[in-house]
C-alpha positions, -999 to +999 in steps of 0.1 A: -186+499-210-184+463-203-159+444-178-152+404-178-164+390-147-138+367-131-150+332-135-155+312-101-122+296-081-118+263-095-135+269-133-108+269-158-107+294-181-108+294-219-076+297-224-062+271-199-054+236-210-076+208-187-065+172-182-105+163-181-115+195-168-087+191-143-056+212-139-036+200-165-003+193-143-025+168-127-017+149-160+025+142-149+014+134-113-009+100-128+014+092-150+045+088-125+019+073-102+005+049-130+038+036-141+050+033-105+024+012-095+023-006-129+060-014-120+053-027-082+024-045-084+039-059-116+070-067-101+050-081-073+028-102-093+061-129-100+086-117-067+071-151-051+074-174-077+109-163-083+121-169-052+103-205-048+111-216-082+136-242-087+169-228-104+161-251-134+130-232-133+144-199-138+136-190-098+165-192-067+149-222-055+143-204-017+121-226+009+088-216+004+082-204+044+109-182+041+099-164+005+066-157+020+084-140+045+104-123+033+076-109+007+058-100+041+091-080+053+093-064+022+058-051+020+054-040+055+093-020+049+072-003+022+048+014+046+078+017+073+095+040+044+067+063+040+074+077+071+109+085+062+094+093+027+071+121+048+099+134+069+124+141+041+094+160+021+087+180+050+117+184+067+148+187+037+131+184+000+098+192-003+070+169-019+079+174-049+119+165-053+109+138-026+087+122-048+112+130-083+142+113-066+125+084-050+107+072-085+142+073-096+154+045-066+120+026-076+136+021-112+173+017-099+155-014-082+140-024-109+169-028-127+193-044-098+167-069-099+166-075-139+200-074-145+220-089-110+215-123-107+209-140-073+202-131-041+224-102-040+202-087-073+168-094-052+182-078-014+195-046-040+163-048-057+138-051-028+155-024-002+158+000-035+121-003-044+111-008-006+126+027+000+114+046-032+081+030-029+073+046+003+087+080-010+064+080-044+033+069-019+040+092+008+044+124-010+025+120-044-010+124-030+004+158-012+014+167-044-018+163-062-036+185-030-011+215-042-029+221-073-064+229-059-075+253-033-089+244-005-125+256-022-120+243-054-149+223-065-125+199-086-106+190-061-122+155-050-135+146-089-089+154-096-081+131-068-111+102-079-093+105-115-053+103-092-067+071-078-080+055-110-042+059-121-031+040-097-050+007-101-048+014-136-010+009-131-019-023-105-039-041-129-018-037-162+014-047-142+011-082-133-005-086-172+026-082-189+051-093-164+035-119-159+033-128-194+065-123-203+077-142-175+063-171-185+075-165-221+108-156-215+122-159-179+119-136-145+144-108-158+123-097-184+096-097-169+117-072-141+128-055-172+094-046-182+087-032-143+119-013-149+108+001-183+072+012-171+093+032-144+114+051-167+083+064-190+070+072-159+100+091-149+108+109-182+071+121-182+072+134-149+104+147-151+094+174-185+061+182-168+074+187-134+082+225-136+044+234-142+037+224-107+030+246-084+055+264-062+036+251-033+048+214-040+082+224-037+081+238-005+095+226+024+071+232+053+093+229+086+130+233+074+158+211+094+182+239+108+215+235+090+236+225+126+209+198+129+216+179+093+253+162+107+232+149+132+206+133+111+238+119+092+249+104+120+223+086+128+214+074+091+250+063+089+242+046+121+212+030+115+228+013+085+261-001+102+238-015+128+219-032+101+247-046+086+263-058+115+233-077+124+231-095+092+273-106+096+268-119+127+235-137+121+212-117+147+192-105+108+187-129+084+159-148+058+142-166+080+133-139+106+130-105+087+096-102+089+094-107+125+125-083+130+101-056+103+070-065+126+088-059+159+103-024+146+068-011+131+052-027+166+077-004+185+075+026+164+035+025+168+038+024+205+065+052+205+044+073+182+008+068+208+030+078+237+045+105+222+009+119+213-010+110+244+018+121+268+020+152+251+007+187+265+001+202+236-030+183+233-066+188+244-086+170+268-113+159+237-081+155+214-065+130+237-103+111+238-103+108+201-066+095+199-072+064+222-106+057+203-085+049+176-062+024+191-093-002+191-096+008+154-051+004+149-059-031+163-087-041+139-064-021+109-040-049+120-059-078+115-071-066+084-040-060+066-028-095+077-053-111+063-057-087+031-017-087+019-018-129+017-027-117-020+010-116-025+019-146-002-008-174+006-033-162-029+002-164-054+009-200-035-026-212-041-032-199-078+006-218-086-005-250-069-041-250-061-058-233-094-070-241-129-053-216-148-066-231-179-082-210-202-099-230-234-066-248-238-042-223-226-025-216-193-029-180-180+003-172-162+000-170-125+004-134-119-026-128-137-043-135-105-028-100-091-049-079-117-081-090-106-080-071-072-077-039-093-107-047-119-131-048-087-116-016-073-122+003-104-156-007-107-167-007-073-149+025-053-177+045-076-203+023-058-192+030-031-187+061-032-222+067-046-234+046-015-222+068+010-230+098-006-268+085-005-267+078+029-249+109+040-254+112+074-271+076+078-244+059+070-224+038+090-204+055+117-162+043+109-157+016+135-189-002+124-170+000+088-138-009+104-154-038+120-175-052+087-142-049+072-125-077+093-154-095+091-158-100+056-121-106+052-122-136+080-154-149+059-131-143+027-109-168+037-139-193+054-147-197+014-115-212+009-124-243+029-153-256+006-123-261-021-099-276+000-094-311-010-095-307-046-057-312-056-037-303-077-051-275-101-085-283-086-099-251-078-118-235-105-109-201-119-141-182-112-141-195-070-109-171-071-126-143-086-153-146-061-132-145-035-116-115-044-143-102-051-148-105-017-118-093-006-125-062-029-154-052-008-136-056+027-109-029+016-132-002+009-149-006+039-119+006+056-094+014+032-105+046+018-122+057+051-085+051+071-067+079+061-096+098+066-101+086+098-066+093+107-073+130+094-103+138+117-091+121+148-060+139+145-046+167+170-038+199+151-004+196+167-002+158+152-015+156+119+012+140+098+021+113+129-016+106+130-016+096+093+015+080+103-001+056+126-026+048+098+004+038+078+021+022+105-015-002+111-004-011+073+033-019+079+025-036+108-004-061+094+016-067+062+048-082+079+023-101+099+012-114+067+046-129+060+049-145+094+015-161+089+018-172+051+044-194+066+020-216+081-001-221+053+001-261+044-014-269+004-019-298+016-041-292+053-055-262+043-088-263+065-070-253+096-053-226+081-083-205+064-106-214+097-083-201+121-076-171+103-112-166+091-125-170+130-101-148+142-109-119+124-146-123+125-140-121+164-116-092+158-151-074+138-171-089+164-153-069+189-150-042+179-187-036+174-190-044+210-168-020+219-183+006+193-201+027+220-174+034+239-153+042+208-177+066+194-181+080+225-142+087+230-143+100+192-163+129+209-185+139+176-164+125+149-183+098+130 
């Protein structure tokens, strides 16, 4: 008599259906991933230009310091909402519903923008998308972590194929709005962002009852007497917002210093709340101030890094030769080729650091070469400064993204992880949190920066920046023996 051995956890079986020998729901979680981020970064491949354009030019004709700051407000309120994103999930909805309902505000944002005309279409548009943004990005990678077990051998190769969805998405986006911005105004080309959404959507939404229980679950319930309350404040929260816009303490011209001083003050709140608490060991309170040295850097970083959408969008509309052979790429073009470098080179890296294993780099020598290489990423600027009008060559762009390209995953992909390891059991998610929060912060900084940048005295500009975060890199590897000392045995 013979009996079927069970095969081990993690091998499919025969009979089960495999999205490339993954778990087959892994299939509606890309998708709604893919579309999403083909619809922001597509959106956010002309948001610039159609703020700065001239009416006559299809745009809303908005000063060009306060459209860069207003991109910066929007992008650090983004990573501000995926801490709201992570405490609905975990507190009323669950992952799962969290992430369904927020892709559905992502498209109703889509579409204020498309179809209202003005400013009142674009604040609708950005605070919808801003909101459900930071929902889909806080909750969809916890989603994908539901259908493996902690052993299964799958579970990094699922979450490799997860990522390659999403840059998939960023790199097709700014393709076709871009194009059909340029061929048939901005509303299409927000139509188009709003479309990819909805196939997105409708995929999800037919595959979402084969994931697992587990992504439905809400992990620590809000008691029902505590819900009014949380009312309250929401409710709250928004009169105050509105209230500041009417009587002109909120406006344009200083949201992304209001979005700055909020995320600054949230980040503070959230290290005292950890290092004050006594729920905490002596060597988990070490590791938690070694990474305030690597917040800092975080900072810098993503100040520099999110000009892609600010200073880079100015300089390929004024600065660059978009001519190809005789015909004129459209300008949000430029946003797809962040993307091509990430798809080929996270392998690389990848591969790199697997080789080295434990030789490689410990994370605030990363952190540091990641600051670094973004402040020399802008010192390449200054040889082409001076060149006019459409004077830049094409391909001295794609180097410098290139450039940037390699910065990020120096510290991009190792972040969250760092975040993870440093973390006290007690303070996992606000530890993450703070990651996110380094994000938020750097990217409203961004803003308030790209508002300095002069097309026409660029030097001073791309030097400052460029020096300063060298010396932010340099720093930091000064102070790396103390860090890694505080990080008591986490590398």
């Amino acid at each position: 008599m013979t009996t079927e051995t069970a095969p081990p956890p993690g091998v499919p079986t025969k009979k089960e259906r495999t999205f490339f020998g993954q778990p087959f729901a892994l299939v509606h979680i890309f998708g709604v991933e893919m579309w999403e981020r083909f619809s922001f970064y597509g959106m956010q491949g002309i948001l610039l230009l159609y703020m700065f354009y001239t009416v006559a030019e299809g745009g809303l004709g908005i000063p060009k310091p306060v459209a860069v700051g207003i991109v910066g407000a929007y992008g650090g309120s983004v990573y501000l909402a995926t801490i709201l994103g992570a405490w609905l999930a975990d507190r009323l909805l669950g992952s799962e519903r969290t992430l369904f309902y927020s892709a559905i505000v992502v498209m109703a944002g889509h579409i204020a923008l498309s179809l209202i005309p003005g400013i009142p279409g674009l604040a609708a548009g950005l605070i919808l998308i801003a909101l459900g943004s930071g929902g889909v990005k806080a909750n969809a990678t916890s989603v994908v972590g539901t259908l493996y077990t902690e052993k299964d051998p799958r579970r990094d190769a699922g979450f490799s194929i997860f990522y390659l969805g999403i840059n998939l998405g960023a790199f097709l986006g700014p393709l076709l709005t871009g194009l059909l911005q340029t061929s048939f105004g901005f509303h299409v080309g927000f139509a188009v962002a709003a479309v990819g959404m909805a196939i997105g959507l409708t995929q999800y939404s037919f595959g979402r009852r084969s994931l697992p229980p587990e992504a439905k679950a809400v992990p620590n319930p809000l008691p029902r007497n505590h819900r009014l309350i949380m009312v309250g404040v929401a409710v709250g929260a928004v009169v105050l917002i509105v209230v500041a816009v009417l009587i002109g303490v909120l406006n344009a011209d200083n949201l992304a210093a209001a979005v700055a001083i909020i995320t600054l003050a949230a980040s503070i709140a959230y290290f005292v709340i950890i290092l004050s608490s006594k729920r905490i060991s002596g060597t988990e309170r070490s590791r938690v101030f070694s990474f305030i040295p690597m917040f800092i850097t975080s900072v810098a970083f993503w100040a520099l890094y999110q000009q892609q959408f600010t200073v880079v969008t100015l300089y390929a509309n004024d600065r660059l030769n978009l001519n190809l052979f005789g015909w004129e790429m459209p300008v949000a073009w430029v946003q797809s080729i962040n993307p091509i470098f990430i798809i080929i080179l996270s392998g690389v890296f990848a591969a790199i650091w697997t080789k080295w294993g434990a030789k490689q780099p410990a994370t605030p020598y990363k952190f540091a070469a990641a600051a670094i290489v973004m402040g020399l990423a802008f010192l390449l600027f200054i040889p082409f400064s001076g060149t006019g009008a459409h004077g830049t060559p094409l391909i001295a762009l794609v180097g410098i993204l290139f450039v940037f390209t390699i910065a990020e995953l120096l510290l991009s992909p190792v972040g969250l992880s760092l975040s993870t390891k440093l973390a006290p059991k007690v303070f996992q998610t606000q530890m993450v949190a703070l990651f996110f929060l380094s994000i938020a912060l750097g990217t409203a900084l961004s803003g308030i920066l790209a508002a300095f940048y002069n097309e026409n005295d660029e030097v001073p500009y791309f030097g400052i920046s460029g020096l300063v975060a060298i010396g932010v890199g340099a720093a930091l590897i000064a102070a790396a023996p103390w860090v890694r000392k505080m990080m008591q045995g986490v590398r």
